[in-house]
MARFIMI-507981 format. One record per residue: residue in three letters; z, x, y of N, C-alpha, C in turn. Coordinates in Angstrom, 2 decimals. Atoms other than C-alpha are relative to their C-alpha. Example, Ala and Ser with C-alpha at 12.3 -4.5 7.8 and 13.67 -1.06 7.14 Angstrom:
<sites>
SITE     r       n_z       n_x       n_y      ca_z      ca_x      ca_y       c_z       c_x       c_y
SITE   ALA      0.00      0.89     -1.19      7.80     12.30     -4.50      0.00      0.90      1.20
SITE   SER     -0.06     -0.82     -1.19      7.14     13.67     -1.06      0.73     -0.77      1.09
</sites>
This chain:
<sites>
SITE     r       n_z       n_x       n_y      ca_z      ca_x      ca_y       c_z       c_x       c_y
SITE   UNK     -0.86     -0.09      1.15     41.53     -3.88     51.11      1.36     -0.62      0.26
SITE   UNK     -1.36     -0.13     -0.84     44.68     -4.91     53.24     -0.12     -2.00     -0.92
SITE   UNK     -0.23      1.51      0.49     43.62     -9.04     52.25      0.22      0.12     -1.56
SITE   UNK     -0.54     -0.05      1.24     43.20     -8.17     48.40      1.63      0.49     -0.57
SITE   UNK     -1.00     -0.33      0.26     46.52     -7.05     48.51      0.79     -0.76      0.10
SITE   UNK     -0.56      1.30     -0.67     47.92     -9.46     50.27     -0.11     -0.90     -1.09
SITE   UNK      0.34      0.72      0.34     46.37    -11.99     48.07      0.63      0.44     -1.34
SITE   UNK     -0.36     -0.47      1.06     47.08    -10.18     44.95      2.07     -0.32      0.17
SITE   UNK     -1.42      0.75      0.61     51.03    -10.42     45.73      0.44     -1.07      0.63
SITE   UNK     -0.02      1.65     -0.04     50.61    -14.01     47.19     -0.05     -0.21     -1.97
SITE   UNK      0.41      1.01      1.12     49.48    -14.93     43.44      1.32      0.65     -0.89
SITE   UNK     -1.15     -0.52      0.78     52.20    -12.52     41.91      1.45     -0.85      0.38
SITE   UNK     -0.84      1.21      0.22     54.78    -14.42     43.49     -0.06     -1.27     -0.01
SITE   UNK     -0.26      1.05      1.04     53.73    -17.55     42.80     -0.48      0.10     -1.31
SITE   UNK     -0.32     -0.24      1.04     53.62    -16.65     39.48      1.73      0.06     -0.33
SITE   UNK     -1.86      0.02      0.21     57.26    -15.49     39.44      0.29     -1.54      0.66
SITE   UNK     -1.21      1.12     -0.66     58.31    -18.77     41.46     -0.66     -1.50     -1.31
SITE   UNK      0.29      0.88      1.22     56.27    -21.10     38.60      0.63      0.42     -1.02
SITE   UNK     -0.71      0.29      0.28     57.91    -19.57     36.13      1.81      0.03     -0.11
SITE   UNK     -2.04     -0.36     -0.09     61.68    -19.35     37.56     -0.14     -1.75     -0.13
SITE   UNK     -0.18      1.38     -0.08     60.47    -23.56     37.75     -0.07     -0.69     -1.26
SITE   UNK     -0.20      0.26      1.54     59.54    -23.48     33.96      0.81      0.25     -0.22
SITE   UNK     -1.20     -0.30      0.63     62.10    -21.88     32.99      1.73     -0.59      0.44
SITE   UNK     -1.10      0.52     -0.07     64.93    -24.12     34.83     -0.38     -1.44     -0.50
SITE   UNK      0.54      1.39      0.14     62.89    -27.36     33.96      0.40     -0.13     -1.60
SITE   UNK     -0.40     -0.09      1.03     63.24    -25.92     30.24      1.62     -0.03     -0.51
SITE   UNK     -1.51     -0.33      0.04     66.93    -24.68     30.48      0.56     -1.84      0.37
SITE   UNK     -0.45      1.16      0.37     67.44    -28.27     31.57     -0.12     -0.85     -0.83
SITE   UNK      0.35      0.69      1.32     65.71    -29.95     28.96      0.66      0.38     -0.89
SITE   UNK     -1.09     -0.80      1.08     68.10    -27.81     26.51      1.06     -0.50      0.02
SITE   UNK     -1.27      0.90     -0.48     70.86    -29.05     28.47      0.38     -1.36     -0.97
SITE   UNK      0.27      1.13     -0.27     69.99    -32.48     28.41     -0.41     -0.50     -1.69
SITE   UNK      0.20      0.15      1.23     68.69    -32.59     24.41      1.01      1.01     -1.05
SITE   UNK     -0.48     -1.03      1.13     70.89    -29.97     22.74      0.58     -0.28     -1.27
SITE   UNK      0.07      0.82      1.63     71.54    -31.87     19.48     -1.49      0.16     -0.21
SITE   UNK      1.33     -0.24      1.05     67.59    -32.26     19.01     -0.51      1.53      0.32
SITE   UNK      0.74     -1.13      0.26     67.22    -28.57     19.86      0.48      0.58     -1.09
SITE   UNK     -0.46     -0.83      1.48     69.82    -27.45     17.33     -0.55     -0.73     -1.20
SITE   UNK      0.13      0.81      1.43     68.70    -30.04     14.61     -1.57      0.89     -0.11
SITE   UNK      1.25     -0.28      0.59     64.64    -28.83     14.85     -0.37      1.56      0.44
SITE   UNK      0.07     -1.49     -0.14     64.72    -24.89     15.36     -1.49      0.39     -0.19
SITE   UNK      1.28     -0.43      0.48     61.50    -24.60     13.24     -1.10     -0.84      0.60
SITE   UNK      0.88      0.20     -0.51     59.59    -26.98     14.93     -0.18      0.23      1.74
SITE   UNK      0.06     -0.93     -1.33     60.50    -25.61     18.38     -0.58      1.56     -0.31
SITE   UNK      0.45     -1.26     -0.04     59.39    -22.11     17.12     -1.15     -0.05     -0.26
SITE   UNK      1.52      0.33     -0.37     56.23    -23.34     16.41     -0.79     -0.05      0.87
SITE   UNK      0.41      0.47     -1.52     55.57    -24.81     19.26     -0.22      1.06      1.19
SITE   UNK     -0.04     -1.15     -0.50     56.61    -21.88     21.02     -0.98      1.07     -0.05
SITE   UNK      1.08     -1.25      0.43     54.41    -19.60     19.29     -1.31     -0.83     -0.08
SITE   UNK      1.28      0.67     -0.64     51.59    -22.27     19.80     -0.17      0.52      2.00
SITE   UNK     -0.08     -0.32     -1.85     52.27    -21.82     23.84     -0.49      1.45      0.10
SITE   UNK      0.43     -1.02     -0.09     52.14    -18.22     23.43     -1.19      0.29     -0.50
SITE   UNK      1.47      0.06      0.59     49.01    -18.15     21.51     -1.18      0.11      0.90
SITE   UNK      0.98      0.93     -0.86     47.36    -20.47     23.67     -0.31      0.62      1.21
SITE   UNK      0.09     -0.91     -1.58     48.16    -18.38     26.86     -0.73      1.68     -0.11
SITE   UNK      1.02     -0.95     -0.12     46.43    -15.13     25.21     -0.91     -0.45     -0.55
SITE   UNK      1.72      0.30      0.54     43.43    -16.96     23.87     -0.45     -0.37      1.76
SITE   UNK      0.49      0.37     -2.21     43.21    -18.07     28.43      0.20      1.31     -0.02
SITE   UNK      0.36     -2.00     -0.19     43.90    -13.90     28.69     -1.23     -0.20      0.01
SITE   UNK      0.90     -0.50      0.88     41.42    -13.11     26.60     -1.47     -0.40      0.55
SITE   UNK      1.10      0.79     -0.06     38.62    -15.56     27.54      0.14      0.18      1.74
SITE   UNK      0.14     -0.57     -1.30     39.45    -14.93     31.22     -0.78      1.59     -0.20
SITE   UNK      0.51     -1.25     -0.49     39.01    -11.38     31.08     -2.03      0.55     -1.09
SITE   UNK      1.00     -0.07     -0.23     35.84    -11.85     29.23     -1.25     -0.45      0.46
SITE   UNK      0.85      0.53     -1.08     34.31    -13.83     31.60     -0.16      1.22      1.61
SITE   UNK      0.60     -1.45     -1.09     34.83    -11.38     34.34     -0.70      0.98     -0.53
SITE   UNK      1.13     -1.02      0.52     33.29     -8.80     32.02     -1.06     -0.24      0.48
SITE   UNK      1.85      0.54      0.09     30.15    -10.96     31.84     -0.37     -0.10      1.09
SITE   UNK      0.33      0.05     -1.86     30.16    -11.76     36.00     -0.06      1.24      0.12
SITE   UNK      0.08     -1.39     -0.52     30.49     -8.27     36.50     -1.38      0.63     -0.46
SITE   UNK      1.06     -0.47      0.80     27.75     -7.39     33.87     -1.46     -0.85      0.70
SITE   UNK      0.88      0.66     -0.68     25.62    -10.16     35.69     -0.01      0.17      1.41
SITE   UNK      0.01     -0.56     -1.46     26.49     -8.64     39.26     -1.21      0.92     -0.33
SITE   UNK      0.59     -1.61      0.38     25.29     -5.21     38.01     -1.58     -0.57     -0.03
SITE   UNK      1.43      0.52      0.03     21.95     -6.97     36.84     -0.70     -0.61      1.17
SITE   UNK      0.84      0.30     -1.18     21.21     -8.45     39.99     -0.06      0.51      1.13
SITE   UNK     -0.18     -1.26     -0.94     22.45     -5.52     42.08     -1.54      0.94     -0.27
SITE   UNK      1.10     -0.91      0.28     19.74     -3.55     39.95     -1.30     -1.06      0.29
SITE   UNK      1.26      0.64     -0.30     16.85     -6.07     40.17     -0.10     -0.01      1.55
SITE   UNK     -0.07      0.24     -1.70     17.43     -6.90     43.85     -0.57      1.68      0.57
SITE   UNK      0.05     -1.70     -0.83     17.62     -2.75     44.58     -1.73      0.09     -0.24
SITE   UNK      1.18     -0.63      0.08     13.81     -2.88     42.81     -1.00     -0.75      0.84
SITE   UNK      0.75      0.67     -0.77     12.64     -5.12     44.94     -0.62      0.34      1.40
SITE   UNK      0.97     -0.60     -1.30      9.61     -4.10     47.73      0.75     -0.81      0.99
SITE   UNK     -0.54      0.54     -0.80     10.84     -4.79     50.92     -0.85     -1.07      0.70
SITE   UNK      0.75      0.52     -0.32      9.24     -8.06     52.60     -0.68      0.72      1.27
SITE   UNK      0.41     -0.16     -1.46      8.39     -6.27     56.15     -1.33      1.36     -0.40
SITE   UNK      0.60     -0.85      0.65      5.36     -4.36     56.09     -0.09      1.54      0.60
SITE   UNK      0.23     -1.27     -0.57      4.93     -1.00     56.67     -0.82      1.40      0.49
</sites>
């Protein structure tokens, strides 16, 4: 259990360190355009709420793919368990 853990907050921080890199890559782009961010508000909030969308329809479709692997473990955990053993006895 000691590696899943491990591994688990390996991926947590890079998570946090991708986006502290979005979020200065953006903050500069703001910088760097801030006339066309103030002129198009509504088509930046779009956009925005496209991104967010997009990132729980990948949730979503992630976590029901592990459902289904899990549901297809289970099935071959149980078939495998009914299976005669080859050695004879």
């Amino acid at each position: 259990m000691g590696s899943a853990t491990s591994s688990r907050s390996r991926v947590v921080r890079l998570a946090l360190l991708d986006a502290f890199a979005a979020g200065a890559g953006l903050g500069y782009l703001a910088h760097e355009y801030r006339e066309v961010v103030v002129a198009n508000p509504g088509v930046i909030g779009v956009a925005l709420l496209l991104v967010f969308a997009s990132g729980y329809l990948i949730r979503v479709a992630v976590r029901a793919l592990r459902r289904a692997g899990s549901r297809v473990d289970a099935i071959f955990a149980e078939e495998l368990g009914k299976k005669p053993s080859p050695r004879p006895r």
